[in-house]
N, C-alpha and C positions, 0 to 999 in steps of 0.2 A: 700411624703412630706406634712408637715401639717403648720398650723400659730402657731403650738407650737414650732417647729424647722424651723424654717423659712430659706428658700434656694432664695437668690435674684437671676433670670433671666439673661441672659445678656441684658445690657441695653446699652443707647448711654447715659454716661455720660457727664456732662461738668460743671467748674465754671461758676460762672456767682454772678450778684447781684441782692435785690430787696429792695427795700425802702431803699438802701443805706448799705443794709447791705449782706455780705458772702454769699453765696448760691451755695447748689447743685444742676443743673437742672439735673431731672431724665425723660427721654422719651423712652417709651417702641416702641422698633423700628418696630414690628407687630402689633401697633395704636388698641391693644384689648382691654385698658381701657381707651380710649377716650385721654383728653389734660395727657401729663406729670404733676408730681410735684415738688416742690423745698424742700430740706431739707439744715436746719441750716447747713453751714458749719464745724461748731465745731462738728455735729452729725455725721461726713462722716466715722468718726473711726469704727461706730458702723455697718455702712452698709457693710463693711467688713467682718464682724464677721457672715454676715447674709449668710452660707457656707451650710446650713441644717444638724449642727452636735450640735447645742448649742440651750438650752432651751431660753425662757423669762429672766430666772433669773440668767442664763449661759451670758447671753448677757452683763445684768448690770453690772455681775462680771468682763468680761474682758473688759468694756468701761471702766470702773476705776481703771484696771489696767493698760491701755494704758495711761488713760489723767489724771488720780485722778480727775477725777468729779463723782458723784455720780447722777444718772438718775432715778427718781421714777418707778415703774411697772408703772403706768399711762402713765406717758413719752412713756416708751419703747412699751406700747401694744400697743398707737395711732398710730405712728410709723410703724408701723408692721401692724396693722389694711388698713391703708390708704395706705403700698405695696400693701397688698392684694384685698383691691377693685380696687388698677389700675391695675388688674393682673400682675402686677412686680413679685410674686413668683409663685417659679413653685411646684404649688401644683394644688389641687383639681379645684378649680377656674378656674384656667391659663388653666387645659386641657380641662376643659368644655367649655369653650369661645373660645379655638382654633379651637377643633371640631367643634361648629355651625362658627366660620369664615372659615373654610376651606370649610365645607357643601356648604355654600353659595356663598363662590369662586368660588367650580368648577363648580356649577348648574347655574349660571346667564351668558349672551349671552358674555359676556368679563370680561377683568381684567379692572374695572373701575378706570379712573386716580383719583388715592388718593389726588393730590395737585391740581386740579381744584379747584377755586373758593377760592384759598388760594394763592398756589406759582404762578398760571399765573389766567389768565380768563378765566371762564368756558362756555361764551357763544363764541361759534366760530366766529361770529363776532367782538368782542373785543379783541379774542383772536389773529386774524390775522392782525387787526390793533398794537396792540399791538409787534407782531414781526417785522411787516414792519416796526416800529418805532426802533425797535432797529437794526436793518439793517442802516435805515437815519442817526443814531445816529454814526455807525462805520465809518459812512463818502465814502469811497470808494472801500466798498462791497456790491452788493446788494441784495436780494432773489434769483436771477438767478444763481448766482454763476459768476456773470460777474463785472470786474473792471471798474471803471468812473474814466476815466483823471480830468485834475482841472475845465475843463469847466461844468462837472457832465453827458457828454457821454458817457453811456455806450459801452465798448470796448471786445474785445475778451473772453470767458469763461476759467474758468481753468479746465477745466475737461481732458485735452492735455497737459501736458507744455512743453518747449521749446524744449527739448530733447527725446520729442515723447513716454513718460512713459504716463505711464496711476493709476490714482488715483485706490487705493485695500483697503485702511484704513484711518482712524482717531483718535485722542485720543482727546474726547469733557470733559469738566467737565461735573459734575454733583452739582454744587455748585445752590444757588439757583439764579434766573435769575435777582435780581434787581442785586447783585454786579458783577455778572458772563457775562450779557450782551455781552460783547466787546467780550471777547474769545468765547464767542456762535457764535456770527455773524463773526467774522471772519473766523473760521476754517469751518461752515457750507456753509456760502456763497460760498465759494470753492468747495462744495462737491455737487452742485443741478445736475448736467447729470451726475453726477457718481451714485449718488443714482437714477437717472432713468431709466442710463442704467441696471444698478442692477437688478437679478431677486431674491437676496435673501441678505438681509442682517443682520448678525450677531452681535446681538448686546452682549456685554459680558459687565456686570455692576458688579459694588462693592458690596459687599452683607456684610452690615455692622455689622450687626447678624449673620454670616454665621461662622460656625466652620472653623478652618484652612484645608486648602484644599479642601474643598465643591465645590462641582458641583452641583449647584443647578437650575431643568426643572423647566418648568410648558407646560402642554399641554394647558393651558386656553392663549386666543388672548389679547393683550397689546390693549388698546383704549386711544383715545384723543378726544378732545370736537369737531374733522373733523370726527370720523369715529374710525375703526375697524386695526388696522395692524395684519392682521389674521399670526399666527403663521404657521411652517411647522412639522405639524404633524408626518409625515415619517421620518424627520428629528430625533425630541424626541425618538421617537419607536429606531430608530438605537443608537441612544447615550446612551439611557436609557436599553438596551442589556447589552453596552458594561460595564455600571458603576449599573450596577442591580437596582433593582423597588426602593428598601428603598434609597439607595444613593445618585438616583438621584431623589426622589421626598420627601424624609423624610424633608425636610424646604422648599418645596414649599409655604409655609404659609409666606416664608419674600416675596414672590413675591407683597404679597395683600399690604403691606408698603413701603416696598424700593422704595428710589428716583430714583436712580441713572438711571435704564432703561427708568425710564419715564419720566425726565426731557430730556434725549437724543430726546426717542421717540417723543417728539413735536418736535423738530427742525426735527428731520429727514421729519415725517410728514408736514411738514411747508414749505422745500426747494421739496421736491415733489407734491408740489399744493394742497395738502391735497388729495390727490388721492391714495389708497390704496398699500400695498407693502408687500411683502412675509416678515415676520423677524423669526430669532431662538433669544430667548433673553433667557440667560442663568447669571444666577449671581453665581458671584466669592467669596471664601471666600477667606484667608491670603493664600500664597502661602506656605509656611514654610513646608509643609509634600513633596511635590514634587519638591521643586526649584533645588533641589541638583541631582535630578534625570535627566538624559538625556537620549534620544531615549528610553523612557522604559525602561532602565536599574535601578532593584531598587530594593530592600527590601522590600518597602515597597508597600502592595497591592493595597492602595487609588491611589500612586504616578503612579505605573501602568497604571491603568485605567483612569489618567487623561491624560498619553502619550499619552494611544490607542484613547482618545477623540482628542485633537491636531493633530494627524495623519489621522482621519476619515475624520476631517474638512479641514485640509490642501487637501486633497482630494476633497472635496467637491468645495474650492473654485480655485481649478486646473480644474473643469470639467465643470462651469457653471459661469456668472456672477455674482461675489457677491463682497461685500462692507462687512469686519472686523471692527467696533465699537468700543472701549473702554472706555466706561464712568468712568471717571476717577478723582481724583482730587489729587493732591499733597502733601503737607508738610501742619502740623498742627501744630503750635507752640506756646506758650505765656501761660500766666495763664489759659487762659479759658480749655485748655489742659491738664493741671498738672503740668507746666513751675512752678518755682520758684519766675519768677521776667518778667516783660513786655519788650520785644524784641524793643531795641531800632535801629536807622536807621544801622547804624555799624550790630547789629543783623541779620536786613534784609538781607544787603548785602553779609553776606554768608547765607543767605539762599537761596538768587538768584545763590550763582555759587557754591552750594550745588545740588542745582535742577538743574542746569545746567549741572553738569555732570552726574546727572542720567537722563538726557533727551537725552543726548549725547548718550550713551549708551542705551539707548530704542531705538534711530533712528540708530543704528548702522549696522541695515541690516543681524543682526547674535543675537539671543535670549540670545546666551551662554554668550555673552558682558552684557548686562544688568544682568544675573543671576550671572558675577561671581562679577559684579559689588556691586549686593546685599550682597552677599555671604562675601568680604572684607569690606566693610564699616557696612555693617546693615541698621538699618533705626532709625535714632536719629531724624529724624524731622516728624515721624510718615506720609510717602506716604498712602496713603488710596485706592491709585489704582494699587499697585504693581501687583497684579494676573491678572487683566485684562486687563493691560499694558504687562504685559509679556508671557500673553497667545497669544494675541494678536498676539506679535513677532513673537512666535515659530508658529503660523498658517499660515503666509504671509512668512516666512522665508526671503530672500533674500530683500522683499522690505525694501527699507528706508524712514528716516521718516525727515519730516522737520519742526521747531517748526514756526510758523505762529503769537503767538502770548503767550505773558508769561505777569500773572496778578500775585500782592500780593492782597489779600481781610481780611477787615478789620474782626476781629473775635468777636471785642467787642466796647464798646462805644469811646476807646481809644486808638484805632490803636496798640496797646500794642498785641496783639494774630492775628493773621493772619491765612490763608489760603492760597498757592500759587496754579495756577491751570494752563493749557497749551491749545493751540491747536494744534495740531500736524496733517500733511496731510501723510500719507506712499502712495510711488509711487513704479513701477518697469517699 
């Protein structure tokens, strides 16, 4: 591909405004050319067109015949110029820049957290005052995992509950921690002697660059501004057999971006003292090539191979102490998404008992419920963590899941676009 036929990447699109006026935010979700850019909203037709089949002057042709405005060559090459220094196309640029970031991913002592010093604090000290504060803030969970009656006593852990099950999973957001806060500390607060007793925990995140159906490794160790959560190597080597080299390392590269495992990884890191811990962190792309598939029954060879992964690991945490993850977050609705018109409270309201019944069905204690759940409805309020919520299931099979804690998060200046997101404990 070249900038004369220009092919746009996949990117994490979104509206948004700037000085009052329409905008595209465009942010390239493997962070290879530094901050995002905004493109006029009137220009969004054009980014479309950017497919790697249509010249410069291919382009201008069909922006006026989509909008009848007419775009100078000037227009359209800054345009095209300014994707391609933020590596947004995938050309010549895009692979020379992935190359030397991956070079440097795998050679350096870890995967350095990309949102230090941004999404949380990147001196460990601030960083843990900073959690403790949002723990005070929940009121009646604390970093232990233990409840405070009203006197502010700490009482019993929930690492047991009443019925003698024992904690195997969680579904955390992965939203970012000023609005996400509450559902952090609630659902972790709950999890601190499960992830201790833990000797391996799986974390499966959203991989929001991630082709459909992706399985995507990384042998390189997840860090946080405590330390190291060193990866389980033997673990990769067997997974990586079953779904061959390219498969499961060909987008290793969204590892060095993606939130979702790292925003998990600090709380995890955080309810175990900062004290190191075995993880496999694996990210998910759209489930849509294998959802329809059961026990490996399939057509299709991706869908296969994601069984024989499900079934390796359901193994894996039958035979040793482990803790199932899924960073996850929910329904994405309103303008800033592609919405037509801003989600007013009525709106909300079924989106709460929209997520409601696909929550009901992820804690249902049988995978197939959630899958056939997907399967009849679809996904009209775009879930973003369906694959590793529903992998999730199928690896714990039997355990159930109990929601802990259900947020809407604002998406824009005007409560008008949301986010919902969940906490969710699985016991058996």
């Amino acid at each position: 591909m070249s900038e004369s036929f220009p092919r746009l990447r996949p990117l994490n699109v979104q509206w948004t405004e700037w000085e009052g006026r329409p905008m595209v935010s465009l942010q390239d979700p493997l962070r290879l050319g530094g901050d995002g850019i905004l493109v006029p909203q009137a220009v969004a037709p054009l980014l479309a067109l950017c497919d790697g089949t249509r010249s410069l002057d291919d382009l201008r042709t069909g922006y006026l015949l989509r909008t009848g405005v007419t775009l100078s060559p000037d227009q359209v090459g800054s345009l095209i110029h300014a994707l391609d220094e933020a590596c947004m196309l995938d050309n010549h640029r895009y692979n020379q820049a992935l190359g030397q970031a991956m070079e440097t991913y795998r050679s350096g002592p870890y995967r350095s957290p990309a949102l230090a010093g941004g999404g949380y604090p990147r001196d460990p000290g601030q960083l843990q005052e900073t959690m403790d504060d949002y723990f005070r803030r929940a009121g009646d969970i604390d970093g232990s995992g233990a409840q405070r009656d009203a006197s502010g006593v700490q009482g019993a852990g929930f690492e047991e509950q009443s019925d003698g099950a024992r904690f195997v999973g969680l579904i955390t957001p992965h939203i970012d921690y000023h609005r996400g806060w509450r559902t952090y500390a609630e659902v972790w607060g709950r999890m601190a002697h499960a992830v201790e007793a833990a000797e391996l925990i799986i974390l499966l995140g959203t991989d929001h660059a991630g082709h459909p159906g992706s399985i995507s490794l990384t042998k390189q160790s997840y860090a946080t501004p405590w330390g190291k959560l060193p990866t389980d190597p033997d673990l990769v080597e067997r997974l990586a057999d079953i779904l061959g080299e390219d498969q499961a390392f060909s987008q290793e590269a969204h590892h060095i971006g993606e939130h979702s495992i790292e925003l998990a990884s600090v709380w995890l890191h955080h309810v175990n003292g900062g004290k190191p811990k075995t993880v496999l962190p694996v990210l998910c792309g759209g489930p849509e090539p294998y959802i329809q598939a059961t026990n490996g029954e399939s057509k299709n060879g991706l869908a296969a191979k994601v069984w024989r992964v499900v079934e390796l690991l359901k193994g894996v945490v039958a035979s040793r102490p482990a803790l199932v993850v899924a960073a996850a977050d929910l329904s994405h609705v309103g303008p800033t998404f592609g919405d037509p018109a801003p989600i007013d409270a009525a709106g909300k309201g079924r989106v709460r008992a929209s997520d409601q019944k696909w929550l009901e069905a992820a804690c249902s204690g049988n995978s197939d419920t959630l899958r056939d759940h997907i399967l009849e409805h679809g996904d009209p309020t775009r879930i973003c963590g369906a694959a590793p919520v529903y992998l999730m299931a199928a690896i714990l099979g039997d355990a159930r899941g109990r929601v802990v804690h259900y947020d809407q998060c604002p998406a824009d200046d005007d409560f008008g676009s949301l986010v919902s997101i969940a906490g969710v404990v699985y016991s058996r």
